[in-house]
FIDODREN-771411 format. One line per 2 residues: number of its first residue (from 1); their letters; for each residue x, y, z of C-alpha. Coordinates in steps of 0.02 Angstrom, whole numbers, padded with zeros to 5 digits. Layout:
NUM) a) X:Y:Z | ...
// end
This chain:
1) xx) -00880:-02396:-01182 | -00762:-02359:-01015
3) xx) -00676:-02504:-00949 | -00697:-02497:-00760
5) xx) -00508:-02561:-00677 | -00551:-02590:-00491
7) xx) -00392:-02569:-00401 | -00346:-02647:-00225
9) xx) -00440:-02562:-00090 | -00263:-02544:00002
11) xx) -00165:-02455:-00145 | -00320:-02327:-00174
13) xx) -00286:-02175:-00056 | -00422:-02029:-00025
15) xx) -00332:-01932:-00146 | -00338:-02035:-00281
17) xx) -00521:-02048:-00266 | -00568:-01909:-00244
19) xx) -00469:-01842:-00406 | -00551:-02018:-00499
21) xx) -00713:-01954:-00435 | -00708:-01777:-00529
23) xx) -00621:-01827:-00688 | -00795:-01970:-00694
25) xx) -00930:-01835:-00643 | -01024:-01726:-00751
27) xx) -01055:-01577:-00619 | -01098:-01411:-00653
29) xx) -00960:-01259:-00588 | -01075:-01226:-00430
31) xx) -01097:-01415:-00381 | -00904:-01452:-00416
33) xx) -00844:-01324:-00310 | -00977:-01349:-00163
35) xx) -00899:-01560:-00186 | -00728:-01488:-00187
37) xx) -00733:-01384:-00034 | -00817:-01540:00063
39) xx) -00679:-01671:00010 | -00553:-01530:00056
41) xx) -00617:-01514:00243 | -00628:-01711:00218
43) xx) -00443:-01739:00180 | -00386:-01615:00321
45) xx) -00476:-01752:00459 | -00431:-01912:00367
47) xx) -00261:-01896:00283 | -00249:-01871:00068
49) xx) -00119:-02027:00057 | -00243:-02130:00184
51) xx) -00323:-02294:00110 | -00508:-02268:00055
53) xx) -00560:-02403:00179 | -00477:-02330:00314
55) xx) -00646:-02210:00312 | -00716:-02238:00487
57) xx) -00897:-02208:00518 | -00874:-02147:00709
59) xx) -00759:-02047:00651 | -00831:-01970:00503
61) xx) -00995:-01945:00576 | -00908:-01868:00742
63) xx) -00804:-01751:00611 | -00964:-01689:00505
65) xx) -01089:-01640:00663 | -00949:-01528:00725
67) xx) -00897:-01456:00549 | -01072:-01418:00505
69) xx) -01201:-01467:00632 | -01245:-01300:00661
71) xx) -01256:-01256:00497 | -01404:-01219:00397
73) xx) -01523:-01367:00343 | -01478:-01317:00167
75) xx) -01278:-01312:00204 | -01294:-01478:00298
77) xx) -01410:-01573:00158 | -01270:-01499:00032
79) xx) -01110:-01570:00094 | -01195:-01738:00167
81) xx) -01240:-01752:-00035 | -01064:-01727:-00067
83) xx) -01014:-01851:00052 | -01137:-01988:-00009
85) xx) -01098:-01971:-00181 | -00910:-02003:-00148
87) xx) -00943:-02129:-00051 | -01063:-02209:-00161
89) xx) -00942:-02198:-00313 | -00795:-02270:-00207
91) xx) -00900:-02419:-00167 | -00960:-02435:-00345
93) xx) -00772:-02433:-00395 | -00754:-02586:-00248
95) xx) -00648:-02475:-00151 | -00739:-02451:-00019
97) xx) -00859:-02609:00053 | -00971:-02537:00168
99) xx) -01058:-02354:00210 | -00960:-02231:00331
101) xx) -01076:-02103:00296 | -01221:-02222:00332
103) xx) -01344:-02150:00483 | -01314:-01956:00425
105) xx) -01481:-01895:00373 | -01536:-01767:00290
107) xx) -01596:-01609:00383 | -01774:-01553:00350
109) xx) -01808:-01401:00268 | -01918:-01259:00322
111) xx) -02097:-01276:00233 | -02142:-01162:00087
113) xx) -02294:-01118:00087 | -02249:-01010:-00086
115) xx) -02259:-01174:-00155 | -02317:-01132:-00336
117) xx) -02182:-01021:-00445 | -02231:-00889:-00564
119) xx) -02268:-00950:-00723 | -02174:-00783:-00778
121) xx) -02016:-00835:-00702 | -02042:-01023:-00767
123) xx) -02063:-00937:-00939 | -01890:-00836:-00933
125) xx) -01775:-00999:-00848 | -01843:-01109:-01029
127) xx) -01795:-00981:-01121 | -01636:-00936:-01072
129) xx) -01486:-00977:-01168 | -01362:-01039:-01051
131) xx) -01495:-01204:-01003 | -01450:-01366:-01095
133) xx) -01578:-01433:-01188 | -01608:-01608:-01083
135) xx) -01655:-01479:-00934 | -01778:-01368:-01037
137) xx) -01851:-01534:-01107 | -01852:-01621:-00912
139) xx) -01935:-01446:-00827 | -02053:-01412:-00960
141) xx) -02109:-01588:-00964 | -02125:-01607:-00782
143) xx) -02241:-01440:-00777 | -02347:-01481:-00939
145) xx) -02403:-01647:-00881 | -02391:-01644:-00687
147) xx) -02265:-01781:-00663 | -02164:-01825:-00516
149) xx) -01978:-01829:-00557 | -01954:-01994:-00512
151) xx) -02095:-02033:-00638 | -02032:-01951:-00772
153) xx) -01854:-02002:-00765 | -01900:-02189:-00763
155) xx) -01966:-02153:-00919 | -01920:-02251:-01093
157) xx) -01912:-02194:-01257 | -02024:-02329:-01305
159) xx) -02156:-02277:-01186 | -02186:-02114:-01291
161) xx) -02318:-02073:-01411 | -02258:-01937:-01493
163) xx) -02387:-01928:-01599 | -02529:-01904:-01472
165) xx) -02412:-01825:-01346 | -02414:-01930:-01194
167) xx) -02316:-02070:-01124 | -02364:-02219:-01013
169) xx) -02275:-02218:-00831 | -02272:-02319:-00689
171) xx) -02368:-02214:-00536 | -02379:-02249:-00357
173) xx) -02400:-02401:-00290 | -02321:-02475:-00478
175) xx) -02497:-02427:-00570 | -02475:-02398:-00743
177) xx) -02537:-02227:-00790 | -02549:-02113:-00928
179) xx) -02469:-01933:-00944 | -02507:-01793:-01077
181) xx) -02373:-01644:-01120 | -02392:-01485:-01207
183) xx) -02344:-01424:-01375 | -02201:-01347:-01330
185) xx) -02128:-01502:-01249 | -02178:-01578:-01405
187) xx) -02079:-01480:-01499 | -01924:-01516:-01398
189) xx) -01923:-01695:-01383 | -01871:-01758:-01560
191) xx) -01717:-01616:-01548 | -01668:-01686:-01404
193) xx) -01705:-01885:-01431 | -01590:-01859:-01597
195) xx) -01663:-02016:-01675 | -01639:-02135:-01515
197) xx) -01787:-02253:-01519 | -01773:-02362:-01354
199) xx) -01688:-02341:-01195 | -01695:-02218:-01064
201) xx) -01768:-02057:-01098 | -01672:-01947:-00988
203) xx) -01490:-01972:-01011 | -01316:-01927:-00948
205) xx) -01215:-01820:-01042 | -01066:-01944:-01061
207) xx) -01035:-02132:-01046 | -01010:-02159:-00855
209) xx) -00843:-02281:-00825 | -00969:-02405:-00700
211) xx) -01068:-02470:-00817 | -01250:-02453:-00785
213) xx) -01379:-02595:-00776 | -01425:-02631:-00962
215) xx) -01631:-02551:-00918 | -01532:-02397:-00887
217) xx) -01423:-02400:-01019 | -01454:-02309:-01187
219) xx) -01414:-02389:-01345 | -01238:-02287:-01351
221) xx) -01190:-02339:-01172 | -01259:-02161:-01070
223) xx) -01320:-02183:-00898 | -01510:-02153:-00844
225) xx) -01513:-01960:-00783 | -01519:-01991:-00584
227) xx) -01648:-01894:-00456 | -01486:-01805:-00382
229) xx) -01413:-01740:-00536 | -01567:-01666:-00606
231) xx) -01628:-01594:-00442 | -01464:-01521:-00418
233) xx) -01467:-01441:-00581 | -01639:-01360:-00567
235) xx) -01611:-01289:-00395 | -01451:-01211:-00459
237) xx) -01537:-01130:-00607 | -01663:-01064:-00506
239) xx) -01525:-00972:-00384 | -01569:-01122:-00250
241) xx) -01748:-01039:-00252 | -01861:-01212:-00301
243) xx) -01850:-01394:-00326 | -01918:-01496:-00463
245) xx) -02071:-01549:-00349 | -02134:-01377:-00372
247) xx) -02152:-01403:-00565 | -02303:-01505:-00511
249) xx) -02369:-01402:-00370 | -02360:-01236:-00484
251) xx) -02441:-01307:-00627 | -02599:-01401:-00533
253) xx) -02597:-01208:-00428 | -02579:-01124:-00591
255) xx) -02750:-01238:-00663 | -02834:-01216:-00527
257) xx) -02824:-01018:-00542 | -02880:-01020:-00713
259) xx) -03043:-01120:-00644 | -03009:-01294:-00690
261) xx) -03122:-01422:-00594 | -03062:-01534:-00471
263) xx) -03117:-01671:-00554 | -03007:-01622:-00690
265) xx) -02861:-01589:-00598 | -02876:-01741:-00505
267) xx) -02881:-01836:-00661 | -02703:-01742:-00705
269) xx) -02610:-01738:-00554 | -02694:-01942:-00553
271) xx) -02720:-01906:-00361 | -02848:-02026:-00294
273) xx) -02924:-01910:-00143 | -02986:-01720:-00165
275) xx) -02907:-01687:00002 | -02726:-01748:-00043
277) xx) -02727:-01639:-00188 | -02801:-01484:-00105
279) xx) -02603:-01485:-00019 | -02563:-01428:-00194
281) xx) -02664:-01324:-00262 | -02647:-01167:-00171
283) xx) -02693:-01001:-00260 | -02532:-00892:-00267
285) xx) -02522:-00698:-00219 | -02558:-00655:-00384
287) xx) -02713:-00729:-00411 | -02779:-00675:-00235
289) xx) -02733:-00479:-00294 | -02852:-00495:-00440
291) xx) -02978:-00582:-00348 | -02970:-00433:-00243
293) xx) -02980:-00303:-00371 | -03120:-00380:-00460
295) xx) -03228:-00376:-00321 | -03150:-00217:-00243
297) xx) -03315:-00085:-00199 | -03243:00034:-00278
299) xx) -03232:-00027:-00461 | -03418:-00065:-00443
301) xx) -03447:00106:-00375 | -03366:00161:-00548
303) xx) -03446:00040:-00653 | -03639:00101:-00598
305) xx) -03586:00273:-00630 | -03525:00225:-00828
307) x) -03692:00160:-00827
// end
């Protein structure tokens, strides 16, 4: 396991970090170079040989509102990530003791109302061959059993029942609750588990040099998979089109198209009020074309004059 070696605030310049910070990260290309271009701008304000702590927060937050306040909500949320997660790793390393960045917030994003995605275009990102296996497994289980994320990344080996497919989480409000998958998740989940029998489910890639708490911890010293990381790597897949939230909405839409009772869906999305859940089931073009073209006049003009 990686020995963390916390150097003295004073002797750990911006630089330094910063080049700590990427040889510790498992980042994809696109997220590396989005990080890289942020700590760039960030080095031209505060100096590269400046001491971490010398990070001001007045400062800082004066800097990022004029490099990118009038940027897109998208742009902004991206480099205040980037930001946070140094940060955050610089004060996990004890180099930093408090948060600069602390009081940025994240910009909303405009509503989609497209909310569900094409099971189609679900169908082609699982199957394509560049996608790791941990991220088919995560977005395939997310959609087969109607999970939130944060749900099913808390998730233990040893809450699993792979026999009966389904797993026991902790919901809203800390209820335990009870989730089923699909076959095809079924068939992923002892390829990627690789014999591992307790621990987190969802894992890093690589031993992380800060040690994580030993409930995130898997028996050969990985790190829980974190919110961020496996957001990031979705919305990158998917050309920055969706977020893991819409695994849920499309497959509660996509149910509710094939005519499954609310009841029903209610029992699998576990929402406790028919009106929260009608927010996610919302029928999607598709399904309002051939609603349309069963009931168009003319193909029951045609079908009395077959008869």
């Amino acid at each position: 396991m990686a020995k963390i070696v916390h150097l003295p605030t004073q002797s750990t310049t911006l630089q330094n970090a910063v080049v700590a910070f990427f040889s510790d990260q498992d980042l994809s290309p696109a997220t590396r170079r989005t990080y890289a271009a942020t700590y760039r701008a960030l080095q031209e304000i505060f100096s590269a040989e400046a001491p971490v702590s010398e990070l001001d927060r007045g400062r800082l937050h004066h800097w990022f509102k004029n490099r990118w306040g009038k940027s897109a909500p998208a742009t902004w949320n991206a480099r205040l990530t980037a930001i946070q997660v140094l940060v955050s790793y610089c004060q996990q390393q004890r180099w930093l003791t408090r948060d600069p960045a602390a009081g940025l917030e994240r910009r909303r994003l405009p509503r989609d109302e497209t909310r569900a995605i094409p099971y189609e275009e679900l169908d082609k990102l699982w199957a394509r061959p560049d996608v790791d296996l941990r991220e088919k497994l995560l977005w395939r289980m997310l959609y087969s059993t109607a999970a939130r994320a944060n749900e099913l990344l808390a998730v233990n080996v040893e809450d699993l029942d792979l026999g009966r497919k389904r797993a026991i989480i902790t919901g809203k409000g800390g209820h335990q609750e009870v989730i089923v998958w699909d076959a095809a998740t079924a068939r992923l989940l002892p390829r990627y588990l690789a014999g591992r029998r307790h621990g987190p489910l969802f894992v890093t890639k690589r031993q992380p040099n800060v040690v994580p708490a030993e409930l995130d911890r898997s028996p050969d010293g990985r790190g829980r998979l974190s919110y961020q990381r496996a957001w990031t790597l979705f919305h990158e897949a998917s050309g920055q089109r969706w977020t893991l939230h819409q695994l849920r909405h499309s497959v509660l839409t996509h149910l509710g198209e094939c005519g499954v009772s609310a009841p029903l869906l209610m029992a699998k999305s576990r929402h406790r009020d028919l009106r929260t859940l009608s927010r996610y089931v919302q029928p999607g073009v598709e399904a309002v074309a051939r609603l349309t073209a069963e009931h168009d006049p003319a193909r029951r003009v045609r079908s009395g004059r077959k008869t």
